[in-house]
VMD Tcl script that draws the C-alpha trace (Angstrom):
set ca {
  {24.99 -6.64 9.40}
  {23.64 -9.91 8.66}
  {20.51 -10.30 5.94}
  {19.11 -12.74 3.82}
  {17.08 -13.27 1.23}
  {13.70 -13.47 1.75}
  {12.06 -16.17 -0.65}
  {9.08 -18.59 -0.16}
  {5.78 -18.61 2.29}
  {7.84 -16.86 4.63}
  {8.11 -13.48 2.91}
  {4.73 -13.57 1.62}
  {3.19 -13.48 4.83}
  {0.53 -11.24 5.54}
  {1.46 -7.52 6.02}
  {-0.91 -6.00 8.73}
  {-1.65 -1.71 7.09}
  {1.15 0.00 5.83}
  {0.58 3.45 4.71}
  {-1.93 6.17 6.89}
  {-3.85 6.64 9.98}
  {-5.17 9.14 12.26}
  {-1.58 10.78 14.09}
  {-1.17 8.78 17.38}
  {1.47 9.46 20.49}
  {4.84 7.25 19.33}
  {5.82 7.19 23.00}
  {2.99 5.29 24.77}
  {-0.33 4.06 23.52}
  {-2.18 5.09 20.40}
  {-3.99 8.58 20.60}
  {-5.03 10.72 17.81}
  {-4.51 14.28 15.88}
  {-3.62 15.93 13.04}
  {-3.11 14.58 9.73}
  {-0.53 12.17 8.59}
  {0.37 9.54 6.79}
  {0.98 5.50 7.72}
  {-0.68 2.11 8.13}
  {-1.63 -0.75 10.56}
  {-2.40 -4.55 10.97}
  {-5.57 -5.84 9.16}
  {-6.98 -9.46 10.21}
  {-7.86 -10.65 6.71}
  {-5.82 -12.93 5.41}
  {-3.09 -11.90 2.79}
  {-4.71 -7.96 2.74}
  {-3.50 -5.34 4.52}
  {-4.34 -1.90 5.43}
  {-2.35 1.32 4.58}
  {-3.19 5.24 3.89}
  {-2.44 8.69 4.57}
  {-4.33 9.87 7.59}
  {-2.65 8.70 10.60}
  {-4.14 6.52 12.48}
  {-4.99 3.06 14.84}
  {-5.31 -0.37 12.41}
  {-6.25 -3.14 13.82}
  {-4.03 -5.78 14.65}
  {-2.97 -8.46 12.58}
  {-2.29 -12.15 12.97}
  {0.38 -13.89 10.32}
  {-1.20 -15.35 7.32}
  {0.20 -17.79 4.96}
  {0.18 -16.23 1.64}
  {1.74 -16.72 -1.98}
  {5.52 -16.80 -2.94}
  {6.77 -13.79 -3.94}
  {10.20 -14.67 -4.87}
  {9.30 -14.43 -8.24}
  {8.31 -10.91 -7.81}
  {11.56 -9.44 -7.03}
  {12.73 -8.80 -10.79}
  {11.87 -5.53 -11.93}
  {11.16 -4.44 -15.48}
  {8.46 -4.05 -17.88}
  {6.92 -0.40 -19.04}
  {8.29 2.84 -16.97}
  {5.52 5.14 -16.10}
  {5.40 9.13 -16.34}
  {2.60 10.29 -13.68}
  {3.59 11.42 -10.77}
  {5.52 8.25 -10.43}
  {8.55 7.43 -8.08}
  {10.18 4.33 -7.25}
  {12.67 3.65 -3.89}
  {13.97 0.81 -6.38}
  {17.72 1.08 -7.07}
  {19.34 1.06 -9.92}
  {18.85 2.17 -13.48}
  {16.16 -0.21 -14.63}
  {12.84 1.11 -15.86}
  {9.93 1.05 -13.37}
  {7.28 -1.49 -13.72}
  {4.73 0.69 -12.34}
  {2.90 2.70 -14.90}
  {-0.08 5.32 -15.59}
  {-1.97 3.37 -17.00}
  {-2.39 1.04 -14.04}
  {-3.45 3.83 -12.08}
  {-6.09 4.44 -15.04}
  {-7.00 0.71 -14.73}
  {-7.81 1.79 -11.48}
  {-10.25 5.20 -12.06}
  {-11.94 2.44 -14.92}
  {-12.51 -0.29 -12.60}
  {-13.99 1.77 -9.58}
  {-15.59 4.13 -12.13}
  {-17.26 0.81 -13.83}
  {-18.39 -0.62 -10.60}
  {-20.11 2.22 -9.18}
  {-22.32 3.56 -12.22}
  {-23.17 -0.17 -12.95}
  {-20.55 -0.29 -16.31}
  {-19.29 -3.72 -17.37}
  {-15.89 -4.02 -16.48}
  {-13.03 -2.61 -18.30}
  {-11.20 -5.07 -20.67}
  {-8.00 -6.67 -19.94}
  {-5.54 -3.94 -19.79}
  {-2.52 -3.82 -21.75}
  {0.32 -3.24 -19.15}
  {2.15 -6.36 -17.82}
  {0.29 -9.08 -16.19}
  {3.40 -10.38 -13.79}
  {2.87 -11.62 -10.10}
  {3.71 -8.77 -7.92}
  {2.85 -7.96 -3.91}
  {0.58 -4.84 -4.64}
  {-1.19 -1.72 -2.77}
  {-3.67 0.58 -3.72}
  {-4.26 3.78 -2.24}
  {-7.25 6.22 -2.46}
  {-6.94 9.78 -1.20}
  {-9.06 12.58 -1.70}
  {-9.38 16.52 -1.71}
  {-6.64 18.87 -2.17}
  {-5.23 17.98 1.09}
  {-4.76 14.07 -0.13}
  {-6.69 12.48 2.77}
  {-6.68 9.47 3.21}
  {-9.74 7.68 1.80}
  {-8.84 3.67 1.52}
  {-5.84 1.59 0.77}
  {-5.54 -2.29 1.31}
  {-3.34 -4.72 -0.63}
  {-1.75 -7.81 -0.42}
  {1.90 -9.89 -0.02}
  {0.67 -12.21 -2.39}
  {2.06 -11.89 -5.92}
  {-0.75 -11.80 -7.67}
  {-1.00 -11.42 -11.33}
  {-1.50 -7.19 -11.99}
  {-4.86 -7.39 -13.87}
  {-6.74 -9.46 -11.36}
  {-4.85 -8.21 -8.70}
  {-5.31 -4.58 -9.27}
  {-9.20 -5.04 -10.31}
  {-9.39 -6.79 -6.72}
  {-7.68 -4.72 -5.08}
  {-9.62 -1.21 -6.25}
  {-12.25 -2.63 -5.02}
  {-11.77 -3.84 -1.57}
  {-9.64 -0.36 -1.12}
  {-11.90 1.68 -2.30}
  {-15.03 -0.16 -0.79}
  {-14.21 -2.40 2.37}
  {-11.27 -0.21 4.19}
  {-12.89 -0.54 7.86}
  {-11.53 2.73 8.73}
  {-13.99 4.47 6.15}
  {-17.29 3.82 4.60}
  {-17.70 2.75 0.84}
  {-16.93 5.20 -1.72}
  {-19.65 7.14 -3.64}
  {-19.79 8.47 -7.21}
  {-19.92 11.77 -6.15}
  {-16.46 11.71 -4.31}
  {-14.59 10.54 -7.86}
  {-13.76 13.84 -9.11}
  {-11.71 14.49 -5.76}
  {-9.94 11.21 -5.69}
  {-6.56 10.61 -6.52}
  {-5.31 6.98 -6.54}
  {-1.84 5.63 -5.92}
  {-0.64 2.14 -7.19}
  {2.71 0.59 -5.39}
  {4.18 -2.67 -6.43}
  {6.35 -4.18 -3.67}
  {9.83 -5.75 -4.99}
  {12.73 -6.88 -3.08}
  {12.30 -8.94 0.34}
  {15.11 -8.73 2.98}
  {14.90 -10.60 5.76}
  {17.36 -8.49 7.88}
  {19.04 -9.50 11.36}
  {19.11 -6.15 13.04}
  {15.70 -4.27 13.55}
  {17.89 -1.01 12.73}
  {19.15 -2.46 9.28}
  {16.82 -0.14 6.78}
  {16.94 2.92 5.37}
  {14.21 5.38 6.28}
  {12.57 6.76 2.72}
  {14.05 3.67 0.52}
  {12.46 0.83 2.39}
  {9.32 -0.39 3.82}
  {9.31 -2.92 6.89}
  {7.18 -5.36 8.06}
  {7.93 -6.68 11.63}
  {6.35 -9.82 13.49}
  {6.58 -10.25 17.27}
  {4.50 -11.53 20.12}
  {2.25 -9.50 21.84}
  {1.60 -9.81 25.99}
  {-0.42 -12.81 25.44}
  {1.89 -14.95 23.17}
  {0.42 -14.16 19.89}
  {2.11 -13.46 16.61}
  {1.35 -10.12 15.27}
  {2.21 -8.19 11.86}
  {2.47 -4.73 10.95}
  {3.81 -3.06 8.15}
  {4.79 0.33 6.37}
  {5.36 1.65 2.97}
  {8.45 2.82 2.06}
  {7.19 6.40 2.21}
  {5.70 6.46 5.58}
  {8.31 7.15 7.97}
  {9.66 9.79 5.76}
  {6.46 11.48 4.81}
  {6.27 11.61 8.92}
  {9.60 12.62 9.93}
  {10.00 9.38 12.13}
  {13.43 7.97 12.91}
  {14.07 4.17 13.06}
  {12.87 3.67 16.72}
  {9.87 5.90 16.00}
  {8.75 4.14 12.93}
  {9.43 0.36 14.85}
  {7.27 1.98 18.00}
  {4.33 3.39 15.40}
  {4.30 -0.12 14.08}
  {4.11 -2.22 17.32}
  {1.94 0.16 18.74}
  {-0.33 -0.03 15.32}
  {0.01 -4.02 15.80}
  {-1.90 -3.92 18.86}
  {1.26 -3.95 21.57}
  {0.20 -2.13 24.65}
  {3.40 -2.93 27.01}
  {6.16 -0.53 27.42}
  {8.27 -0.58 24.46}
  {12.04 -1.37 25.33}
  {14.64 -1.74 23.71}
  {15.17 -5.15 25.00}
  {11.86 -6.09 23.25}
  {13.19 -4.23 19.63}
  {15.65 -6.98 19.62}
  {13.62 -9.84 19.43}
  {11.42 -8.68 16.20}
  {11.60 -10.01 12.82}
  {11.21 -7.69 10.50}
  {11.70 -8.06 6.85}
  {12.41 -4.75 4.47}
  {11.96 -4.46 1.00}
  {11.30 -1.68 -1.55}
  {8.14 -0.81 -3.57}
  {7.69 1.33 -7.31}
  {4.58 3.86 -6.96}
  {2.82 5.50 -9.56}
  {0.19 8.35 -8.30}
  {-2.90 10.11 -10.80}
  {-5.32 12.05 -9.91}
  {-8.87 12.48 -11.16}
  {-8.14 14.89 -13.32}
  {-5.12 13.32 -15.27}
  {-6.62 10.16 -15.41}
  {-9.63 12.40 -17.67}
  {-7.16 13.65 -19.36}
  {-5.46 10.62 -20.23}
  {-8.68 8.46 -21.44}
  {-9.32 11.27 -23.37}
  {-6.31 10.64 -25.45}
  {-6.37 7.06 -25.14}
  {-9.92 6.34 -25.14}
  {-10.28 3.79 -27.95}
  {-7.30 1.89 -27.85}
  {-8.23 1.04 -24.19}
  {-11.08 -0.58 -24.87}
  {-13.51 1.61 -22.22}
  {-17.01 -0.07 -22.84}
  {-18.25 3.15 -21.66}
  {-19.19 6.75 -21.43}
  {-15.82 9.09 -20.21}
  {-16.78 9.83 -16.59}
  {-17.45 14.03 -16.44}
  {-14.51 15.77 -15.20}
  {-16.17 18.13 -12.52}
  {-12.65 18.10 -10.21}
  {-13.24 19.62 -7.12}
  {-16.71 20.58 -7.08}
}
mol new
graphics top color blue
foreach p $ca { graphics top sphere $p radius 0.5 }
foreach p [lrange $ca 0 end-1] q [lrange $ca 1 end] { graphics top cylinder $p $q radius 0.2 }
display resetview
């Protein structure tokens, strides 16, 4: 089948969720239920939503974002938490712990009225980016929003913790008293596709991100980790309905209509930590990170 590279504005377009959502009926229009995991459309430019409790996201209209060309190398430190990557090859992961850490420091800082951590250590390259809060012991969703932007990992990931953790429509702003419960989840998207058949990806290696036109003749985004589909058991046409539905189409979904989508696949490296590593690990790393402050209690659970 016939694919090309994706490079420029083009691929860098705004992603509309991608990962969670309140469970909704994959054969007409959106309904809830039990838990789940994907993502919808968001309307801010160059974000996007995504989680782990299934559910609607808004729509999204295309945004002009960043190149992220430059993004699609892989590289750098591998990472050792709970870390898995839908990257081929042999080459070490880019992803790491201690970005997840970064993370737990950042949100940590910001709600108990901390400076900011210092400039991490890990690699400061331009990637597309997602974070992801869940909490409890059954990992519900709590916030995730990121960006096709490449944007350089220490600003990115400090803006990103942020608006995840604090300005996720879906849920209110986090509290210091849900940190021991959280676990966070950092995913670095890396090879773009463009691809000419809606059919050409591989459910559990790539994410997609489709455009089409709704009823009224406007463009619309939506987009899903890598991990979404196969976390819910969706086939291909399951995963391309979820997403048009989650995009805000309400017609009846033919096959006719699959056709003329765009959709663009590419792959992403996650690392995942919970509250209770991430203690762990600043304990043993405290000083050479830099932490202007106090080690948050570890009180998991409670």
């Amino acid at each position: 089948m016939g694919r090309k590279r994706c490079v420029g504005a083009d691929c860098s377009k705004m992603a509309a969720g991608c990962c969670g959502v309140k469970k909704q009926k994959l054969s007409g229009s959106p309904g809830s239920g039990g838990p789940g995991g994907v993502g919808a459309g968001s309307g801010v430019a160059g974000t996007g939503h995504c989680g782990s409790e299934l559910g609607i996201g808004s729509s999204a209209t295309v945004a002009a974002a960043a190149n992220v060309s430059r993004a699609n190398g892989l590289g750098g430190p591998g990472g050792n938490v709970s870390g898995s990557s839908s990257s081929s090859g042999s080459r070490k992961m880019v992803v790491s712990a201690e970005m997840c850490c970064f993370c737990f420091d950042v949100l940590y800082c910001h709600l108990y009225g901390y400076q900011p951590p210092r400039t991490p250590r890990f690699t400061n390259d331009p990637y597309p980016l997602f974070v992801t809060w869940k909490i409890g012991r059954d990992k519900r969703l709590r916030g995730c929003i990121g960006t096709f932007s490449a944007m350089n990992l220490h600003s990115g990931l400090r803006e990103y913790t942020l608006t995840s953790a604090l300005k996720d429509s879906r849920f209110p702003p986090m509290t210091r008293d849900e940190l021991p419960r959280l676990f966070c989840s950092v995913s670095l998207l890396t090879n773009f596709e463009d691809v000419g058949d809606y059919l050409d990806w591989e459910v559990g290696v790539h994410g997609i991100r489709i455009e089409f036109f709704n009823e009224k003749g406007s463009k619309r985004t939506a987009t899903y980790l890598p991990e979404v589909a196969k976390e819910q058991g969706w086939d291909h046409i399951q995963t391309i309905d979820s997403l048009l539905r989650k995009g805000g189409y309400k017609a009846p979904i033919t096959n006719d209509f699959r056709k003329t989508i765009k959709l663009t696949r590419y792959r992403s490296e996650k690392m995942t930590m919970g509250y209770a590593e991430y203690i762990a690990h600043r304990q043993h790393h405290h000083y050479q990170n830099g932490i202007g402050h106090p080690l948050p209690p570890y009180n998991h659970y409670s």
